[in-house]
N, C-alpha and C positions, 0 to 999 in steps of 0.2 A: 504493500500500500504506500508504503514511504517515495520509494523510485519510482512506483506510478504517479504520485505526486509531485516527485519532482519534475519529472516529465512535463507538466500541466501547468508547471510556474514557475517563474523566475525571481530572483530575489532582485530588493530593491533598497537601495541604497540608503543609510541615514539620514544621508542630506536630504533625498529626494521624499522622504518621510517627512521630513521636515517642512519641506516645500507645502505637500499635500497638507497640514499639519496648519500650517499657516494661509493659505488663502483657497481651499476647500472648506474646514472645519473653523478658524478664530475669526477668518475674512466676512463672512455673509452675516453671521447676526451682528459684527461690529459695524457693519454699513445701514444694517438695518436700525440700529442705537441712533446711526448720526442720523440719518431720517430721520427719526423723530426730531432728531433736538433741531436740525433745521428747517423742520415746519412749523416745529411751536414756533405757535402767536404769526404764521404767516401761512397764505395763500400759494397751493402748488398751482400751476399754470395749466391752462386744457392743453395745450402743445407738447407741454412732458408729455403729460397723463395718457393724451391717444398715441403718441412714439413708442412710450412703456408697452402699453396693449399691443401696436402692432409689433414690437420687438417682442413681446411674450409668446403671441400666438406666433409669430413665425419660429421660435425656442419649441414651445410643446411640440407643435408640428412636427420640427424636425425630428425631435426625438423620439414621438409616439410613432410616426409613419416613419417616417426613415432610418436613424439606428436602427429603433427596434424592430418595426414590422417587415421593413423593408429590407435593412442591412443581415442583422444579427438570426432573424428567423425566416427570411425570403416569402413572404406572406405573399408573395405577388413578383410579377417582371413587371421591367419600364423601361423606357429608351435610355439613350447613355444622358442626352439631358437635364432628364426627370431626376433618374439615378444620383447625377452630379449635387443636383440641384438642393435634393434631399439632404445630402451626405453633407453639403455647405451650411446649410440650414440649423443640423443636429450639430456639429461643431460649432455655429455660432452660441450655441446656448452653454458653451465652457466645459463641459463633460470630458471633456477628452478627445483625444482622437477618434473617429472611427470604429479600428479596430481593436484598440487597448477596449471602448467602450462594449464592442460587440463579444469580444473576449471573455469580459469579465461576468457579461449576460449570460452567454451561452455556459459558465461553468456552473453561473447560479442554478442553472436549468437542471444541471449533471446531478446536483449534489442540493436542493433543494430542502432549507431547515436542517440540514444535514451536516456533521464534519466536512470540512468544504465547501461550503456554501462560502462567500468572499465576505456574503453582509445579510446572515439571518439575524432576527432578534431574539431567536432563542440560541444564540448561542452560549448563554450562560445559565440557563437554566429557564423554570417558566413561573416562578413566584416570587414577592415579593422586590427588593431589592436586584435581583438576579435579570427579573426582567424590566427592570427599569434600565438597569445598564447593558442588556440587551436591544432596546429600541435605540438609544444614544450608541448603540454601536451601528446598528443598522442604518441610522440617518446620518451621522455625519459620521461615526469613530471609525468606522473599517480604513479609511485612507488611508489614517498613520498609522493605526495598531498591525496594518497588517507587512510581515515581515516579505512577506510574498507578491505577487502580483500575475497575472495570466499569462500563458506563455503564449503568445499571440501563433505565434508558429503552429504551436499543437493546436489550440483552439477556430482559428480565422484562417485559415492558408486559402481558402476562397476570396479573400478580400485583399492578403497581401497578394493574392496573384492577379488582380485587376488594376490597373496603371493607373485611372481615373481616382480610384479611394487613395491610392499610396501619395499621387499626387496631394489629396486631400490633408491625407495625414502630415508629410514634407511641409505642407503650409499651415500648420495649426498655429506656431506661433502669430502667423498675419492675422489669421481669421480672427485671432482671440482679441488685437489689436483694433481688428475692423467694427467687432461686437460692441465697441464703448466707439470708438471714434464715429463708427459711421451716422448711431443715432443723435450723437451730439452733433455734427454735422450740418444734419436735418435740422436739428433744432436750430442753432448760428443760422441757417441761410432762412430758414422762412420765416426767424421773426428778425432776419437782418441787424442781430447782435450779438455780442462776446455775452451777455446776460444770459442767452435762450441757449449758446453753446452750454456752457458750466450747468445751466438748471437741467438740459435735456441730459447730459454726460452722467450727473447725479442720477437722477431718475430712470431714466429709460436705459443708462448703462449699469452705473453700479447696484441700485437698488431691485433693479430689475433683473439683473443676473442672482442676486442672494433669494430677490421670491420663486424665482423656477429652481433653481438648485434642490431648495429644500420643498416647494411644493412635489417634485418629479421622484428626489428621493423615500418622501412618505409611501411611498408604492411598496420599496424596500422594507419599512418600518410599518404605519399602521397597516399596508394592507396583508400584511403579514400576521398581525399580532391580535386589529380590532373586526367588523362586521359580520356577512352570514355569508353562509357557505349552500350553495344549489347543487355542488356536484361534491362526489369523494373525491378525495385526491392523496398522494403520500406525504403532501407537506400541509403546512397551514394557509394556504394562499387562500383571500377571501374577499368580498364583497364591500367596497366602502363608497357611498354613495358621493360623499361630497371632495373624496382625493379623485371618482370619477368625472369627476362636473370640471374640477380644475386640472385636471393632466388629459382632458380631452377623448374621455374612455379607460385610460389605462389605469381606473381602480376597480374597473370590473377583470380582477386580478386570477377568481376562481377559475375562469372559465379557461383563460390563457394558458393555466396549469395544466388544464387535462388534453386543452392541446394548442402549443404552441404554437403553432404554421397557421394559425387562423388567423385572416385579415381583420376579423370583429371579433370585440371580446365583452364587448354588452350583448350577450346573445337572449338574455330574458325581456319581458316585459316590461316596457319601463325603464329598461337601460340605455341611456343614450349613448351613443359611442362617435362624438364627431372625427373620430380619425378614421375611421370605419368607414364615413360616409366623405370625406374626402377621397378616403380609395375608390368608392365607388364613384364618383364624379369623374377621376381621373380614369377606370376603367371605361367608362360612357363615350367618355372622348376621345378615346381610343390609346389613350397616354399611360395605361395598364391594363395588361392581360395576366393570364394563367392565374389570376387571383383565387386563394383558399377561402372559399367561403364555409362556413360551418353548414354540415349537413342537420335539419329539423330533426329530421331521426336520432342522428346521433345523438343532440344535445337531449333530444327526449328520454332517450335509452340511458343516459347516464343521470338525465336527472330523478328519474323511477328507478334505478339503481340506491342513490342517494337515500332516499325517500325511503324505499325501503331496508335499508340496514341503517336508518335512524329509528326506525319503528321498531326492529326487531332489539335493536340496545336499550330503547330505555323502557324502567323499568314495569312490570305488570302491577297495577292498583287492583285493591280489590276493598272494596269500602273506605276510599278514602285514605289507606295505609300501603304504604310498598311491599310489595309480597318479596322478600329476601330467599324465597323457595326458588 
């Protein structure tokens, strides 16, 4: 198990713990602090405000559909355009590369709540104290605590062998640059001052990369740990209504588990999934094919699956009292 592991990952430097350590983990709630203090007692501008939105939604986007549905699980083909386009998008939301990101997915997949797993919240147990320091690991701690990291080679060798992503990858430092520059930018030229530069740079760059960080990471954490579950599955992956609302789909977290390759992962009632129906937009227009869509049966079949091996576990009453027989 050990040299199958090693296999699977690579170790990673002090420093570069350090790095992670400092503007993954101490960087997003210390920007999120100064936000506040510099809106007390003052007015944000509508210009931030709608730059932040469209730099958020273009951040979920990339990562819901593209890292993940697209890159990391191939939920679908697309032109090299499309593909590009995605892969630019998920990078600008600071995640990481491409591939280090689709790496680190794909092993979560392997090894699900499991030894292995890079950022379950049970990894230290599931009461008390134990899982409190399990969710803080899950949301932001895995970066630094973990001595290891995916070994892109074993995990991605489809992605380092496409020129276009490696390109992507090669240029993360620009992208990361372009993610705070280019909204502030927007903001400098269209309210035609150094004022709307600094407000949009704040808002739409830095504050706006700390709320997707940590809203996309809750995926990791609560949809791990809180809501309801529609299907079995071998981990705790589950249902959280309002991480679905803000990552765009990707807190209907169950369904994903039982099966990955699927372009929709709000597959019940009620579940919206607007990444889901971006694919499908893009499918329309002919800008995606071979798309996974979940088969009705399927989802039926495991959800009367479900259903019934909750029935058969709990317990029989029989006036009111639990029959221990």
């Amino acid at each position: 198990m050990e040299d199958r592991a090693l296999g699977e990952t690579v170790e990673v430097s002090r420093s570069r713990r350090h790095a992670y350590l400092i503007v993954l983990v101490v960087l997003p709630p210390v920007v999120l602090l100064a936000a506040v203090a510099v809106v007390w007692g003052r007015a944000v501008g509508p210009l931030d405000v709608l730059l932040a939105l469209v730099m958020y939604a273009v951040n979920i986007f990339g990562i819901s559909v593209g890292y993940h549905r697209l890159l990391t699980h191939r939920s679908f083909r697309c032109p090299r355009p499309v593909r590009v386009t995605f892969a630019l998008a998920g990078a600008l939301a600071l995640q990481g590369p491409p591939t280090l990101w689709a790496a680190e997915h794909r092993r979560h997949h392997k090894y699900s709540d499991q030894p292995g797993d890079p950022h379950s919240p049970w990894a230290y147990g599931d009461s008390g104290f134990a899982l409190v320091r399990g969710l803080l690991h899950a949301q932001v701690g895995w970066f630094y605590s973990a001595r290891r990291r995916s070994n892109r080679a074993h995990w991605v060798p489809d992605l380092i062998a496409d020129p276009d992503i490696r390109r992507v990858d090669a240029a993360y430092p620009a992208i990361v640059a372009a993610s705070f520059l280019v909204p502030a930018a927007a903001g400098g030229l269209l309210s035609w001052s150094w004022a709307g530069f600094w407000t949009a740079l704040f808002w739409a760059g830095l504050v706006r990369y700390a709320v997707v960080h940590h809203i996309t990471w809750s995926v990791n954490s609560v949809a791990h740990c809180f809501g309801d579950r529609a299907f079995a599955t071998r981990d705790r992956s589950s249902n959280v209504r309002w991480v679905a609302l803000l990552t765009f789909g990707e807190g209907w977290h169950n369904w994903h588990h039982i099966e990955p390759t699927s372009a929709r992962h709000g597959v019940l009632k009620g579940q919206v999934d607007p990444s889901a129906g971006l694919i499908r937009l893009l499918e329309r227009l002919g800008c995606a094919h071979d798309v996974h869509w979940p088969s009705p049966a399927r989802i039926e079949t495991q959800a009367s699956r479900h259903r019934e091996e909750s029935r058969r576990a709990a317990p029989v009453t029989r006036g009111g009292h639990v029959d221990a027989g």
